[in-house]
C-alpha positions in Angstrom: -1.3 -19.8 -19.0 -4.7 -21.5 -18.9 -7.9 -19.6 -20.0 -9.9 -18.1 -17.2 -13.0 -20.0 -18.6 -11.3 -22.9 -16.8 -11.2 -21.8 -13.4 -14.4 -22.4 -10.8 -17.4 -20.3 -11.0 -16.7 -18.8 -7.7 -13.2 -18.0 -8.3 -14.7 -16.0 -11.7 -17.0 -14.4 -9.8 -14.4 -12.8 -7.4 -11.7 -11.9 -9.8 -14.7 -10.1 -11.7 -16.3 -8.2 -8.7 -12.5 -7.2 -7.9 -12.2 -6.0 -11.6 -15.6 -3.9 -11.6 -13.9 -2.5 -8.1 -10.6 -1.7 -9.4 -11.8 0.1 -12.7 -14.7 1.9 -10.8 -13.5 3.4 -7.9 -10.7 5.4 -6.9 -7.7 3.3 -5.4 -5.0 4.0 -2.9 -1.7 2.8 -3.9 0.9 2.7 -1.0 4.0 1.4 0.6 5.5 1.7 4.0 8.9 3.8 4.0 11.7 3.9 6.7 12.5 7.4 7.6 14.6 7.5 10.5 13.5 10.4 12.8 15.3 12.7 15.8 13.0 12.3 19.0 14.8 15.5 20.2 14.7 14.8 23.9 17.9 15.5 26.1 19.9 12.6 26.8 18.8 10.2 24.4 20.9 7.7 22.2 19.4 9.4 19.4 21.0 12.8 19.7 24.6 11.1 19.7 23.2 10.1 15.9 21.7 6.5 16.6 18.4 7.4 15.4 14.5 6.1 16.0 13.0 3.8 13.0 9.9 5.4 12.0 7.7 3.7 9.4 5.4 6.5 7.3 2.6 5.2 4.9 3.2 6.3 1.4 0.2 7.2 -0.7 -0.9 8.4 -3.8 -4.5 8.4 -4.9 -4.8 6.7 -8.7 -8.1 8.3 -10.3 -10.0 6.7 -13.3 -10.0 8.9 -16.1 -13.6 7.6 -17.2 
């Protein structure tokens, strides 16, 4: 892997500003989960067990110990 030193000025600038920001800050780490869900209303495919997709966020905050 090349040194950093060899990459544009601009491009240094940005990877540093989003270092800073990651270190400095508190950050939300996430994914999107499938949870299939029961919509509960009479009549509906999903009662005979062919259920709704649902996507849910999935968070957890990551705190600096600094």
């Amino acid at each position: 892997m090349r040194h950093r030193g060899y990459l544009p000025a601009k491009e240094r600038q940005v990877r540093s500003c989003l270092a800073r920001l990651f270190h400095q800050k508190p950050l939300l780490i996430g994914s999107l989960v499938s949870m299939p869900r029961v919509s509960g209303k009479p009549g509906c495919e999903c009662v005979q067990g062919e259920l709704h997709p649902g996507l849910y966020p999935s968070l957890r905050v990551r705190e600096n110990a600094r």
